[in-house]
N, C-alpha and C positions, 0 to 999 in steps of 0.2 A: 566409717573409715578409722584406720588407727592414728593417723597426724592430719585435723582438719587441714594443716598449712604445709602437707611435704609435696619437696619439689617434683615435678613431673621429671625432673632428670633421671634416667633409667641407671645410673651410677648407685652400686648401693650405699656407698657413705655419705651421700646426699637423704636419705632416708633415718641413716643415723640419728642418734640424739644429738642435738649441736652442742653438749657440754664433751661428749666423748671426740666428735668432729674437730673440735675447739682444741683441745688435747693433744690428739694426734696432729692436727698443723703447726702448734707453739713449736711440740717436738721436734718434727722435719725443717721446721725456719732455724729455731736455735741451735740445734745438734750442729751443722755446717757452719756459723756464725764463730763457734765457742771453740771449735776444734778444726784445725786449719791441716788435718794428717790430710794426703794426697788419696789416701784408698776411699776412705769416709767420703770425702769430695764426689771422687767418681759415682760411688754407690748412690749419693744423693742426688747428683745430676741425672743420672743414668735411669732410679727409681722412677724420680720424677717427671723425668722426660717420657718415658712409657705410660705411665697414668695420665699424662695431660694429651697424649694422644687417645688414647680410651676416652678423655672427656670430650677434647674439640675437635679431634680426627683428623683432618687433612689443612684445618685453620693451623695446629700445631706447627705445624711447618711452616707454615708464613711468619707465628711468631717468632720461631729458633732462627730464621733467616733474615729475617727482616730487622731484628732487636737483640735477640738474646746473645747469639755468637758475634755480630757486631762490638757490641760492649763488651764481652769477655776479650775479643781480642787487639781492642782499644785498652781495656786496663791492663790486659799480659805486657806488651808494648809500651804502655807509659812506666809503670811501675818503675822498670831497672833506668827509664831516663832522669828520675828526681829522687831516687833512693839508692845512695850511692853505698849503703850500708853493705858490709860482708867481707872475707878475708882474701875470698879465688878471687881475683881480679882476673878480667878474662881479654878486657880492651879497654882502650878510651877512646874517648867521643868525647871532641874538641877539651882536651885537659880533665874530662873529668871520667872518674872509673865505673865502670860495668861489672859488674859483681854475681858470679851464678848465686847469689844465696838472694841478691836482690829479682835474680829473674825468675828463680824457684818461688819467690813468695810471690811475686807478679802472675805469676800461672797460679799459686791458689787462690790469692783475691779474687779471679777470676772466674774460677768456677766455683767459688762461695758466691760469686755473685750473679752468676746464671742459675747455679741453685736456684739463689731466695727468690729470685724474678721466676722460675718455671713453677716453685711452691707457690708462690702469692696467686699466678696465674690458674693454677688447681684450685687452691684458697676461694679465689672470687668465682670459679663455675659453681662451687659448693655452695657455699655462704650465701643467701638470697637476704635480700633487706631483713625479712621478719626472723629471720634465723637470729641477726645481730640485734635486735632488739629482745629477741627473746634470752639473750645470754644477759644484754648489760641491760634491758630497759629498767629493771628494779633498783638497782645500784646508781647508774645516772640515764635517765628516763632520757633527758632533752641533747646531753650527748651522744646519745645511740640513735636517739632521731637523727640528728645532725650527721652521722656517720653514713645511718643505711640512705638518706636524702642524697647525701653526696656519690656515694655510688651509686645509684642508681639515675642520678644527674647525668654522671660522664656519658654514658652510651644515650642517651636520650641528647646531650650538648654535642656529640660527633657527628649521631644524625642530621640533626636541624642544619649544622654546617653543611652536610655535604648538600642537600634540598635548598639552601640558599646558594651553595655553588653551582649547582645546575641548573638553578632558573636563573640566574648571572650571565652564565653561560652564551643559554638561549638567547640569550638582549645583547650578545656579544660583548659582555664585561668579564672574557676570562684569564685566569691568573696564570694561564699558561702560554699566552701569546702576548705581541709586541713586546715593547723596550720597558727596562726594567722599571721607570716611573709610573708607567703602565699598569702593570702588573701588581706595582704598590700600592696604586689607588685602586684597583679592583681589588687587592687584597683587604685594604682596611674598610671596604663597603662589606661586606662578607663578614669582616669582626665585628663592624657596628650593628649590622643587620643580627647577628648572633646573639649581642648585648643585649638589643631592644628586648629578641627575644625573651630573653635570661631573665630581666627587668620585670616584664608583664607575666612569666610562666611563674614569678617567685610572688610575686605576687596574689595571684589565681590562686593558687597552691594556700597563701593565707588566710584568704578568703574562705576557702573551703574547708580549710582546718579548724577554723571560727564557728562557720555554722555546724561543723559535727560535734564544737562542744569540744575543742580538743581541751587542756589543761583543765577540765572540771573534777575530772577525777584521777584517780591513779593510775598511771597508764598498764595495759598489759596488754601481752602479744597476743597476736589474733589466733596461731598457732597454740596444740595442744597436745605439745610431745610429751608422750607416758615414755618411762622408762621400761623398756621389756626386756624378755630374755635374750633378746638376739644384741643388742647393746649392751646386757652383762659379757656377752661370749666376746663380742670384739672389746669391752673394756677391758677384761681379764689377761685377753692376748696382747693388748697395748699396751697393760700396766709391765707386762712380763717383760715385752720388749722394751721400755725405758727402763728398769729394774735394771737389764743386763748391760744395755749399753751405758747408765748410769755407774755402775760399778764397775764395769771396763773405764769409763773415762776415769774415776775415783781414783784406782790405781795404777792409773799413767798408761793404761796397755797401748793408747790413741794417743803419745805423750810424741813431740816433735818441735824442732828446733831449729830456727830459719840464720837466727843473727848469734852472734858475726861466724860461726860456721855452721853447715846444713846437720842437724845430728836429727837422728830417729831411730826409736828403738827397733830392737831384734822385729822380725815376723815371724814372729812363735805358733805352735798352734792353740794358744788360749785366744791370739790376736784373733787369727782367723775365725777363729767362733764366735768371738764378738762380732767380727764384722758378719757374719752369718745374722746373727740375732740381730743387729744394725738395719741388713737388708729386709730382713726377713718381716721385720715391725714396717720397714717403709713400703713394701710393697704388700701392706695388707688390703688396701683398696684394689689393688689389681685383681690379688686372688680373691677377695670376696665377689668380683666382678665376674670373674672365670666360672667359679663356683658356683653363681647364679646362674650366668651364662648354660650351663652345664645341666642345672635343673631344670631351664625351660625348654631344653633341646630334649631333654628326657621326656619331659610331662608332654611332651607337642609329638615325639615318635610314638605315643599312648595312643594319642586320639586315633 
């Protein structure tokens, strides 16, 4: 095989080398963080909301529903109530001003901040524990342990919850019926029960790490990513795309202005071809997906 450790995920940037993977996420997290222009926002939401449905399909929508437009429309909403910053005053509310420049910047918090959550959420289908050991384990060995331990904790700690909430359940200890003290003491049997868990699995865990001899030697990943030619071609495409939108952002093309009035430069057509190249780098997991896609539909009307 070419990567003893790649993910069975049928995505191809999970195949990637995780230095190029690694790259391409800093990119998509920071670009949206650092630059607060309205089109950039979209393009990121927009990107990333497509490719997290090509990862988790029909889950995707329970996250956008359940979480991610929640929060965005709890921070659009607070924002202009405690940031009375800006010069349109538009109303008040009880003596104090509403300002379009504070409600303008409450909508892009917002979707910088559905971004970075739809990103991380992409982020973690890719990144498998040994990925992240394979990036930092040389550099700090026992923080990358700690890191991939920990994620890979959460979904294994959600579980156990819910299997002690349904045998609770069963013995009629459940947290969704009777009076609220009720339900609290069925609640905190459920947290202690998850505790003990936690206690004796973190333990096992050292036990076993013990006997394999962990810290005898220097640790390395189990994985054995070669860099090949299909990781130069998407490096090459990724370097291009940070290249352009780096020097778009360099010379202000993405340049925009919340406080104390809304300013944003012209929508020239150099803008727009940045945001082309913008898009075009972020939805490269897509089209490498398509393009796969496309080859196996090819080689299978062969047979």
């Amino acid at each position: 095989m070419k990567r003893s450790g790649a993910n069975t995920n049928r995505d191809v940037l999970s195949a990637v080398n995780p230095v190029i993977a690694f790259i391409f996420f800093a990119f998509a997290l920071i670009m949206p963080m650092l630059l607060l222009h309205p089109v950039l926002l979209g393009i990121s939401f927009c990107t990333g909301t497509v490719w997290l449905f090509c990862l988790r399909g029909r889950k995707a929508l329970g996250l956008l529903l359940k979480f991610v437009l929640p929060v965005m429309l709890l921070t659009a909403i607070l924002n202009p109530l405690f940031n009375h910053e800006g010069v349109t005053i538009l109303f008040y509310l009880r003596d104090n001003p509403v300002t379009l420049e504070s409600i303008l910047y409450g909508c892009a918090s917002a979707a910088m901040l559905g971004s970075v959550v739809i990103w991380f959420a992409c982020f973690n289908a890719i990144f498998t524990a040994d990925k992240i050991v394979y990036l930092t384990g040389r550099l700090a060995p026992s923080l990358s342990l700690v890191i991939a331990m920990a994620l890979r904790f959460v979904p294994l700690f959600t579980a156990q919850a819910k299997r002690i909430s349904l045998a609770q359940r069963g013995a009629g200890m459940s947290t969704s019926g009777g009076n609220i003290i009720k339900r609290a003491k069925n609640g905190l049997s459920i947290l202690s029960g998850l505790i003990t868990w936690a206690l004796e699995s973190s333990v096992t865990t050292a036990d076993s790490m013990r006997a394999r001899g962990y810290g005898l030697h220097p640790r390395r990943s189990f994985a054995n990513y070669r860099f090949d030619g299909r990781d130069a071609a998407v490096g090459i495409a990724l370097a291009v795309g940070i290249l352009l939108s780096g020097l778009a952002a360099g010379f202000r093309i993405f340049s925009v202005r919340f406080f104390p009035s809304y300013r944003m430069n012209a929508l020239t057509p150099l803008f727009f071809l940045a945001c082309a190249a913008y898009a075009l780098t972020l939805l490269l997991p897509t089209i490498l997906n398509i393009e796969e896609a496309l080859k196996w539909r090819s080689l299978r009307s062969e047979v």
